[in-house]
N, C-alpha and C positions, 0 to 999 in steps of 0.2 A: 847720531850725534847725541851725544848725553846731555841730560838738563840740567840748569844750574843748581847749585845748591840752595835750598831753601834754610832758613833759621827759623823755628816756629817753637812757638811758647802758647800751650796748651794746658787748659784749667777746667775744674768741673766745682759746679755750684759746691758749696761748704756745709758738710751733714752738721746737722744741731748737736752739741754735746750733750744734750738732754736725754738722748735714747739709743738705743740698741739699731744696727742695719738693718734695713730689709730687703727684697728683693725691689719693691718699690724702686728705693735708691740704687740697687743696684745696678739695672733700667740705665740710668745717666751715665755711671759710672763704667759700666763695661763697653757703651756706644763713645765715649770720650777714649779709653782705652784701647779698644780697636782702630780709634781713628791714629790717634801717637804711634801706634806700632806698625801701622801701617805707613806713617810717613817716613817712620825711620827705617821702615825696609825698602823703603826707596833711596837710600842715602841722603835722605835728608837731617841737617843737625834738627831735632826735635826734645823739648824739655815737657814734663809735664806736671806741674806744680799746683797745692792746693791746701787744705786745712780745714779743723773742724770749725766750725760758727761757734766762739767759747763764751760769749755776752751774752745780755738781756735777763728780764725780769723770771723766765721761766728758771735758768741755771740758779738763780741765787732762792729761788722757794723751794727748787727740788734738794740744794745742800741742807737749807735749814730743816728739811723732812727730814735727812738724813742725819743731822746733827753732824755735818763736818762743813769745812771752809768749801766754796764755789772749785778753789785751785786745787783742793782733791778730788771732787765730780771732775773736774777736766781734764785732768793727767788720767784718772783710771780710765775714762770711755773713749780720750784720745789712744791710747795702748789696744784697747777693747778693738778699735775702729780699723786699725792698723793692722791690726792682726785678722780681722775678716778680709781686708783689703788684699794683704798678702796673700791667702789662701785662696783668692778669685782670683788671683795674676794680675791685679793691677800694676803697673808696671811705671807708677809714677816715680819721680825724680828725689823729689822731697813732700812731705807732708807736714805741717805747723798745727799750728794753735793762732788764733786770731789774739789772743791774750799774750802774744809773743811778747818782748820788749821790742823787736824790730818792725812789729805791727806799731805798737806806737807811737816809735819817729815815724813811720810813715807816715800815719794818721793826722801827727802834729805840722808834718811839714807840709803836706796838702789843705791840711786846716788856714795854717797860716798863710799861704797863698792865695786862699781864697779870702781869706780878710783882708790882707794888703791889699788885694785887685778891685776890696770894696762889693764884696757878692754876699754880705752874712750879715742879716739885720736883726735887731734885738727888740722885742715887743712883749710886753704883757700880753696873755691869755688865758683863755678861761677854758679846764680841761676838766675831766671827770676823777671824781677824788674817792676814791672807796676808806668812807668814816669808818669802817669795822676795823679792815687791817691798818690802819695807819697811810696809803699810802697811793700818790698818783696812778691811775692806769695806763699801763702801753694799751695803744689800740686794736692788736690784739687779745689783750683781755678784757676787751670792752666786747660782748654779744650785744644783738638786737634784730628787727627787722630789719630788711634792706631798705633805703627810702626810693631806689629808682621800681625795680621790680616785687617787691614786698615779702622775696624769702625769707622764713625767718630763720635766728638762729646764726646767723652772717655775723663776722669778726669787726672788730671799728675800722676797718682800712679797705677793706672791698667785700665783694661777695663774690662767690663759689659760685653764682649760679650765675647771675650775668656776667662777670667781669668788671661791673665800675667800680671805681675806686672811687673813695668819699672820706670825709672826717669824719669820728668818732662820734660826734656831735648831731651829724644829720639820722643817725641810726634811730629808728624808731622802737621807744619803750627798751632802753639801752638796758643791760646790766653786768656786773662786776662775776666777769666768769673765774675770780678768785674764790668772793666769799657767796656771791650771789643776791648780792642785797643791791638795790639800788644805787647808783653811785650820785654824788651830789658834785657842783660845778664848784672850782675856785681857782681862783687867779694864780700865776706863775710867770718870770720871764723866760723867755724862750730863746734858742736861737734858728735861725733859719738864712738857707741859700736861697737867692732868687732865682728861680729856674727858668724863669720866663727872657732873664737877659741870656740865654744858653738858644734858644727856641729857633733862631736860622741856623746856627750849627749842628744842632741834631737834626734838623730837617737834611740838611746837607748831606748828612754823615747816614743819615738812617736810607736816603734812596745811592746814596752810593753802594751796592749792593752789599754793604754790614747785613743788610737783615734779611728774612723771610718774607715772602712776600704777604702772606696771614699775618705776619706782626709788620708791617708797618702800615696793612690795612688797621689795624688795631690803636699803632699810634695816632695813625690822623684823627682816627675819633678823640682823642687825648689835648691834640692839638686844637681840635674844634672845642673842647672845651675851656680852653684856656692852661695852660700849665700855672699851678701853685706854687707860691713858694714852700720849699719843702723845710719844715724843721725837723733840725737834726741834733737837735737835745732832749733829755729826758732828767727828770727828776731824780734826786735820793729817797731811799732807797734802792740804789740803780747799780749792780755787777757789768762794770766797762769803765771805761779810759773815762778819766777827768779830764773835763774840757780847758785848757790850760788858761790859768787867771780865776777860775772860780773855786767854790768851796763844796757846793750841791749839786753839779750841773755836771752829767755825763751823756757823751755822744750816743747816739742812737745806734742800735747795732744796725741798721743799715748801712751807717758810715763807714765802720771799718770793718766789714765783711766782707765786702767788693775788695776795700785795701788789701785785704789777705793773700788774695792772688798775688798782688807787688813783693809783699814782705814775703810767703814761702819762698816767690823766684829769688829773693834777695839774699834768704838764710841760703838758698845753692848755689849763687854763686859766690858767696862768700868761700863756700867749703869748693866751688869748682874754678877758682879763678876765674870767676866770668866778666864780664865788664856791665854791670847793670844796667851803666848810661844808653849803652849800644840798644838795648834791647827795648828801654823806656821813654826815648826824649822823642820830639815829635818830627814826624819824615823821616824815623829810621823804615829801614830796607828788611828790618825782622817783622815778624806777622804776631799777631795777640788773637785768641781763637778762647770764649767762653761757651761752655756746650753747659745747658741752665732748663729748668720744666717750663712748661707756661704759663706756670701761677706764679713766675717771679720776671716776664718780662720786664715789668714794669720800672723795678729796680735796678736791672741790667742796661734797657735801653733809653733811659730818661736820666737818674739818680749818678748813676756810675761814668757812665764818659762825661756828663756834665760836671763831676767832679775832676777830671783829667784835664777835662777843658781848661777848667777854672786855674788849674795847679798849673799848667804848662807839662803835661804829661800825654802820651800819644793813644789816639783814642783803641778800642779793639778792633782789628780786622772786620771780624763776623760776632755776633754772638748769635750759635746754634742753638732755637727749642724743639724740642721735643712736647709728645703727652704725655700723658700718665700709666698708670699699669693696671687693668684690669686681669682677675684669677677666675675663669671660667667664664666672662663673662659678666662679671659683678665686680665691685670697688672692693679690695682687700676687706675680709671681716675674719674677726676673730672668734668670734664663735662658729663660723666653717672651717676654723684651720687655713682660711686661706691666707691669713696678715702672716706671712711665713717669712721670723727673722733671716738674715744670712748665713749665722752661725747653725741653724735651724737646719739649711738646707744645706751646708757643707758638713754636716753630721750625718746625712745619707745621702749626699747625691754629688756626682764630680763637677765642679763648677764648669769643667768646658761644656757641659752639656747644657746649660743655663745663658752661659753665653752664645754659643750657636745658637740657640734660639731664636733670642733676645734680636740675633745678627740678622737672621733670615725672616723676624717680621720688622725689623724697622727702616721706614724708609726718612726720605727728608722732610718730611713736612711735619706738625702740631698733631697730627691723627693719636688719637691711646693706642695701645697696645694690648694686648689680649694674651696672656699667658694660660692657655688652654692644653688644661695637663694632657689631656687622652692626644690630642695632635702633638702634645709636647714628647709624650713616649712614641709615637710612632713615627713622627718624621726624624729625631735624634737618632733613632737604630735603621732606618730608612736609609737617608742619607749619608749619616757620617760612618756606621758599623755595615749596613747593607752596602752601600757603592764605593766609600770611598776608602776605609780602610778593607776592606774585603779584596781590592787590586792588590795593594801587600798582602794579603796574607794568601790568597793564591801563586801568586810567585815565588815569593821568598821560600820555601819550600823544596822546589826543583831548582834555586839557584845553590843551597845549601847541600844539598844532597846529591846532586850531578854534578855541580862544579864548583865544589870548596868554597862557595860565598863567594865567587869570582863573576864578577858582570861580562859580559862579552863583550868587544872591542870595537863594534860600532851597531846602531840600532838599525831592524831591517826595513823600517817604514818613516824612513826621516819625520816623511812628510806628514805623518799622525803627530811625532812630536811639536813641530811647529805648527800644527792645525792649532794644540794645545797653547804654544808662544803666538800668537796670534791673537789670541783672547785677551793678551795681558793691557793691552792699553785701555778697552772697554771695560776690565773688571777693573783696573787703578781707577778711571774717570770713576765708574759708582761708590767705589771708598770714599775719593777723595768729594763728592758733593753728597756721600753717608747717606745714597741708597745703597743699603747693606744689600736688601733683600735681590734687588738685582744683580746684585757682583753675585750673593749666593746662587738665585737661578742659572748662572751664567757657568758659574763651578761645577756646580750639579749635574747640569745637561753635558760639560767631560767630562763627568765620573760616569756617565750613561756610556759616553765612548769608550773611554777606557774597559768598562767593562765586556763592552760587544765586541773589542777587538780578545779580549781574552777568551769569551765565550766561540766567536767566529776559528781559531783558532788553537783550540782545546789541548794544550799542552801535557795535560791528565792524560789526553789516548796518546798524542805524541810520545809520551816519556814511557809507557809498553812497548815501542817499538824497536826494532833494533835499528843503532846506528842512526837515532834523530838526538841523540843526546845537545849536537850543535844546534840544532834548532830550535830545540825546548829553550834552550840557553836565551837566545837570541830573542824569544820573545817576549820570555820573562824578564828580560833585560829590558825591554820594551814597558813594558807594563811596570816596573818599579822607575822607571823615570818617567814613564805618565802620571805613576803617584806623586813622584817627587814634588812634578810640576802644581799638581791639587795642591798638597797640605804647604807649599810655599807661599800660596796663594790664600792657603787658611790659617796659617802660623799667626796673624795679626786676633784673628778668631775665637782658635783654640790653642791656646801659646803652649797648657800642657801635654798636648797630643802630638803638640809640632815638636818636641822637645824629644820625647820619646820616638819618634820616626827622625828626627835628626840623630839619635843614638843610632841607629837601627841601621841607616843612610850610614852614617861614618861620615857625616857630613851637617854644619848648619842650615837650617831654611830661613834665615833671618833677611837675606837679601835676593829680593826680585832680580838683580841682575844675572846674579849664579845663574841663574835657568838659561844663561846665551849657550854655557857648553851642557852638555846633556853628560850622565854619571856612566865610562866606561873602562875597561878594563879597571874597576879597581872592585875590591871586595867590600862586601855589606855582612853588618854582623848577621847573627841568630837572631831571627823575628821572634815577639814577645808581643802579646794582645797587646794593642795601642789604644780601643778603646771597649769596653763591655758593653751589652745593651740595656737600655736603661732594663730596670726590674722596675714594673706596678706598683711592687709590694712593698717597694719603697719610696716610694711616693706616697701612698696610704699612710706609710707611719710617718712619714717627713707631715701628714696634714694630723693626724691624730698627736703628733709630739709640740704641733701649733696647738691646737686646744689645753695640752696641758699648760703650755708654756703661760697661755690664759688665765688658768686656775689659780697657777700660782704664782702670778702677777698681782704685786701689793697696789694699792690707790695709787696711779699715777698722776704727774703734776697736771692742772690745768690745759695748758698747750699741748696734753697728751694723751687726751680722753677718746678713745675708740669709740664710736658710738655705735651702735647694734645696728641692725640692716635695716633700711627704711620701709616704714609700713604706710599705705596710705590712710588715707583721713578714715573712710569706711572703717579700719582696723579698729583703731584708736576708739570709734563709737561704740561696738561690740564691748569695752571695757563698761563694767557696770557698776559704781562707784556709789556707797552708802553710808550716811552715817552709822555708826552702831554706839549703843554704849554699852561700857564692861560693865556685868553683873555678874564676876567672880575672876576673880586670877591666883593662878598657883604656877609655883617655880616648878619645872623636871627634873628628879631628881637623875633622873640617868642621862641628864642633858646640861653641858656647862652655859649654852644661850640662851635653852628654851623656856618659853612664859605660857603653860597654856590658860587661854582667855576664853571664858562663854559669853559671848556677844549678843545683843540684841537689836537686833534689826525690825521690829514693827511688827509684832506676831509671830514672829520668828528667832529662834535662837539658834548662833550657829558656834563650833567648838574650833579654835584657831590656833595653832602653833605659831610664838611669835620670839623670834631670836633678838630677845630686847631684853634678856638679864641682866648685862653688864651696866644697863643704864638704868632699871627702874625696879624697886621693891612691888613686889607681885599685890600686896596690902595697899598701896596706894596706888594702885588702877582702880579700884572696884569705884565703879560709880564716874567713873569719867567718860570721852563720848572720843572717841575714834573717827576717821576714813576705812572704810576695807573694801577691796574685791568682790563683790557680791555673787557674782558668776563666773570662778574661778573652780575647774573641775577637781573637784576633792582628790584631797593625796593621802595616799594611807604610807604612816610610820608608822616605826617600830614601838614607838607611844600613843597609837589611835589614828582616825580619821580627821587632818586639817580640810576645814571646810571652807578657806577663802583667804584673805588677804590683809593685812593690817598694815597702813602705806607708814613707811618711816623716812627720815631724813636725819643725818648728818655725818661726820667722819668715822662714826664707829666708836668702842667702847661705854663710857659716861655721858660721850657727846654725840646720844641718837636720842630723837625726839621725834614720838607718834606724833600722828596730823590728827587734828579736829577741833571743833569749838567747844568750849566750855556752856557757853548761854546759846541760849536759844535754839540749841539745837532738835531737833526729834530724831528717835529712832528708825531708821528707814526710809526718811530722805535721799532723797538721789542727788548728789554733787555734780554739777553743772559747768 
């Protein structure tokens, strides 16, 4: 008996218009993407809708770095995004821009429902004002200590290392991660949702099994603390939607990022005749499914259905987290090569290999993920080239060559192929609750069968023999519909391999149920490698083409800062830090930055290369008083021996500025 159709509307968290893919992202994205392909190779109707995050304070500093409008940063990296997107197989329905116009009416109309229903209160407050640039801070570009756990370096709205979330305000020895200077308090009106009148519905909503069970252990602690009301305005200078009736006041991109999901599925079904209502009002019989990291529950399971609440809109099904992606072991860095863009890795390496991966280590729960290249190259050639394209290309061979590409007319161990159909409902239930890794194990272990039935039966000796020609047939016939049965199973997976063994087949693998009749008397083309093994050696220059891609990466915005790989406290002490003052400086002439400085350190003189031309006449150093590196192992150029360090700060060119005090300094002091 067939199952009913399901209607499911499928979405994955909104990549920031600000920067470039990475595998990172890719992580959410191709576990969302397996999951849509796989529903609709069940026949189910399935959309998968989504867009870039185009708001916020980040988007409008990196346009004016660049000197053009926010809406040309958005158009170019939405194009950018779409075009990595395509080349992984994502296999989404429509993709937007949260900047849409139909993001807007969204925005307005949920807005406005929730003021009618009386949920949005208006209050002065006092937020942190960075005097240098002109301009309010979002709370993330508020740093500071954490005030629960005391890590430091934590953004204004939670911390990385415990999880609480807190206001900008409670952050201890706060500062302006724009310009870096201290920010100062002043008053604003604000707007805010009460979330606390939302607090038995999502309680309701979050144990009705919407969530993980890891996150709504997480929300209770949320709820023990009371829920906030949450404001959802922000200041001018601010890139996003005016909040309507004001002059200075624009929504927070929290607000309409969630919305986006609404507006993409709205621009499709505009273009698909869909009926929007059907799919958005509350107690429909359609399913809403956000697959989202776990650094953004908070906004998924608090922020966003209580905004649906509020509007009379139907909350999501489930929202899926996942972790993060760790590259050997460690947190993406770009100084190992490891932070490896999208476009990075589809310049040498086939995305289905990145997805298989990706597929057979994740399972359903919060856990990271570990992208460990050496297991990465040898389970990928392992499994998908060793067992399970290795059945095609043993057969296909004596099917081409003995019998005109003609399969024989019935297979002679039925009952291996249904051993194969047999497995199908155990490996659907692990898709469909996105443990990958078990649907994978479960694939794996028949492609062991399939191969033992080939080995057991050696068609190789067979097909020297006279007069086994019918038999060779028969059980290569066998073994190409035991592949069939695999890469049907993996086509949600590896959609470009399934594609290319559907050429191969003369047949689709898009639908689980084909597999009831098994493929015979009909003909299968010329087999064509379906997939290579990975090469090492490409992988070494995919990580050596990330270091470049580092080098010649300009000053990134704020919100964009890569920070080097963490060293502990011990490290940091070994640095040995000195006053000195210059007691000569000359320009290089065979050098457009260099300043060499003779330093005086307290009895000592040391000779320093310091790439501070563009900011300072070599004549007005002499006699001023520096920081440097005191034990820092001499480097020899092509101009001499640098003997240490001269600490500088600022954007570069005119506007770099040596560290150190003018009075009361001494030569040779140790900075503290």
């Amino acid at each position: 008996m067939s199952k009913p159709k399901r209607r499911i509307l499928v979405t994955s968290a909104l990549p920031y218009a600000n920067g470039a893919i990475h595998i990172g992202h890719m992580l959410e994205f191709v576990q969302t993407d397996i999951w849509a392909r796989f529903q609709r190779a069940q026949g189910h109707e399935c959309y998968f809708a989504w867009a870039d995050d185009a708001h916020g304070t980040p988007i409008m500093l990196r346009a004016q770095a660049e000197n053009i409008s926010p809406e040309e940063l958005i158009d170019r990296m939405n194009a950018e995004h779409q075009s990595d997107f395509r080349d992984f197989g994502l296999s989404f329905d429509n993709y937007s821009t949260t900047h849409s116009e139909v993001n807007r009416e969204c925005v307005e109309i949920i807005y406005k429902q929730l003021e009618e229903s009386g949920y949005i209160d208006r209050r002065n407050i006092s937020q942190f004002y960075d005097e240098q640039k002109g301009m309010f801070l979002p709370d993330r570009f508020i740093k500071g200590t954490c005030p629960k756990c005391k890590t430091p370096d934590q953004y204004g709205d939670s911390c990385e290392s415990c999880g609480s979330h807190y206001g900008p305000t409670d952050l201890i020895e706060p500062r302006s991660a724009v310009s870096g200077t201290a920010p100062v308090m002043r008053d604003s009106e604000h707007y805010f949702v009460r979330l606390s009148e939302f607090e038995n519905r999502l309680q309701n909503w979050m144990t009705s099994g919407a969530l993980q069970p890891e996150v709504v252990n997480k929300m209770q602690e949320w709820f023990e603390d009371g829920l906030r009301d949450w404001d959802i305005s922000r200041d001018e200078p601010y890139f996003g939607f005016k909040i309507p009736g004001t002059e200075d006041k624009y929504f927070y991109v929290w607000v309409d990022a969630p919305i986006g999901y609404m507006a993409s599925f709205k621009e499709l079904c505009e273009r698909k005749n869909l009926d929007f209502d059907e799919w958005w009002r509350p107690e429909t019989e359609t399913e809403l499914y956000n697959f989202v990291g776990k650094d953004i529950i908070y906004f998924h399971t608090l922020f966003w259905p209580a905004m649906l609440m509020g509007s009379g809109f139907r909350q999501p099904t489930a929202v899926f987290a996942h972790g993060f992606l760790t590259v050997d072991g460690a947190k993406m860095s770009k100084s190992r090569g490891t932070f490896i863009e999208a476009r990075t890795y589809l310049d040498h390496l086939n995305p289905d290999y990145l997805r298989y991966y990706f597929c057979a280590r994740l399972g359903s729960g919060l856990g990271d993920i570990d992208l460990n290249l050496d297991d990465f190259v040898t389970r990928v050639n392992s499994d998908m080239v060793g067992k399970v394209v290795n059945i095609a290309s043993r057969c296909a061979g004596f099917i081409q060559r003995g019998s005109n590409g003609q399969l024989a007319g019935k297979l002679p161990e039925p009952e291996l192929y249904q051993q194969f159909l047999d497995q199908r409902e155990l490996i659907a239930d692990d898709f469909e609750q996105r443990n990958y890794q078990s649907a994978i194990r479960r694939i794996m272990a028949l492609a062991d069968e399939g191969n033992r039935y080939i080995d057991e039966h050696k068609p190789w000796t067979l097909n020297k023999q006279e007069g086994q020609q019918e038999r060779v047939q028969a059980i290569c016939t066998q073994g190409v519909n035991l592949f069939r049965v695999l890469m049907t199973y993996l086509a949600p997976v590896v959609p470009f391999t399934a594609a290319t063994a559907g050429e191969f087949l003369g047949v689709p693998l898009d639908q689980w149920s084909d597999l009831d009749r098994p493929l015979l008397n009909v003909s299968i083309h010329p087999f064509k490698p379906l997939m290579t093994r990975v090469d090492p050696l490409k992988v070494e220059a995919m990580i050596e083409n990330s270091k470049e891609n580092l080098q010649s990466t300009e000053t990134p915005a704020a919100s964009e800062l890569d920070l080097a790989d963490e060293i502990e406290i011990g490290d940091f002490l070994k640095v040995d830090l000195r006053i000195a003052k210059i007691v000569d400086a000359a320009a290089v002439p065979e050098a457009d930055k260099l300043i060499q400085l003779t330093l005086d350190i307290g009895g000592e003189t040391r000779n320093v290369f310091a790439g501070i031309k563009s900011a300072y006449d070599p004549a007005d150093l002499i006699g001023r008083y520096t920081v440097m590196v005191a034990n820092l192992k001499p480097r020899k150029m092509r101009f001499g021996v640098s003997e240490g360090m001269v600490l500088a700060a600022g954007p570069g060119g005119s506007d770099l500025f040596i560290l150190g005090p003018d009075e009361g300094a001494v030569p040779g002091m140790r900075v503290t």
